[in-house]
N, C-alpha and C positions, 0 to 999 in steps of 0.2 A: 438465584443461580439455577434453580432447577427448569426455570421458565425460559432458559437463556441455553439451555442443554436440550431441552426439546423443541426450541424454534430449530435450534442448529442442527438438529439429530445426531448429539452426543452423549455418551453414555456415561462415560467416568469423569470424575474431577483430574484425574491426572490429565485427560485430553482437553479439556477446559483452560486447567495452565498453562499448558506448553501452547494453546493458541493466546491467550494473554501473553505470555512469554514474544509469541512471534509477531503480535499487532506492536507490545511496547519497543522492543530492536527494531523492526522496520518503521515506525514512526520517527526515533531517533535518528537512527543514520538516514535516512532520505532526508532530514534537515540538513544531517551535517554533511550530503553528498552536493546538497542543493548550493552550496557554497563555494565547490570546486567547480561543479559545472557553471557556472556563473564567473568565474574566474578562466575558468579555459577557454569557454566562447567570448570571453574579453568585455563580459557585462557586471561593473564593478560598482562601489559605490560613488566615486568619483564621476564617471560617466555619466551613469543615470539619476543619480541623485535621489529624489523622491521617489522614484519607479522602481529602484533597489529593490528593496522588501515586496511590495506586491509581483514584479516579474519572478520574484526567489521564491516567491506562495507558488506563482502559480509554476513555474518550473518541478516543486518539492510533488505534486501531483501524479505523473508518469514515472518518475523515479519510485515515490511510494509502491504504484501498483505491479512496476518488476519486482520490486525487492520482495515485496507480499508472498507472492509466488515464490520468490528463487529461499529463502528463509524458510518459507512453509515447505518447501522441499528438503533443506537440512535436517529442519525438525522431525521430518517423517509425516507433514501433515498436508503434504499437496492437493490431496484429493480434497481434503473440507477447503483450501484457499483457492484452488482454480473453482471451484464451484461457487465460493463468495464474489470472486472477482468476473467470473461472468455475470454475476446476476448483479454486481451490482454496476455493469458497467451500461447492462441492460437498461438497468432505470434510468439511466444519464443520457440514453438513447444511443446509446453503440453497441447495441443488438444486434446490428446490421454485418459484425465482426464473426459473428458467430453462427455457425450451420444452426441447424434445430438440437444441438446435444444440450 
């Protein structure tokens, strides 16, 4: 943990939880959001049959990375989640979104 508090440049365990706290909710619900939006844009299992679950993967993807944000803002911890999710959107090569901050 201590190693995982200085990559992140965190100080206490309490902020450590409540980002565990914010990765385990936003993981969860972006599955179970992934299910409605798949059902709203009228992409069911019926329809697509095998392509179900891999189009609901990759749909759970953009959903995750609002939620990340919008959650890590509830929590009080925006500033360490927008700086995750730029960087790691970075390495995915959508650097291209972001000025030089």
């Amino acid at each position: 943990m201590k190693k995982l508090k200085e990559r992140w440049g965190i100080e206490s365990n309490f902020q450590l939880t409540i980002i565990f706290i914010v990765f385990a909710i936003t993981g969860s619900t972006s599955a179970w959001l992934s299910r409605y939006v798949c059902d709203w844009i009228g992409l069911t299992e019926e329809v697509l049959g095998l392509l179900y679950t891999p189009i609901r993967l990759i749909l759970i993807f953009p959903i995750y990375q609002v939620l990340l944000v919008l959650i890590g803002l509830i929590f009080g911890q925006f500033k360490f989640f927008w700086a995750f999710e730029k960087k790691m959107l970075r390495k995915m090569g959508f650097g291209f979104l972001f000025k030089s901050s």
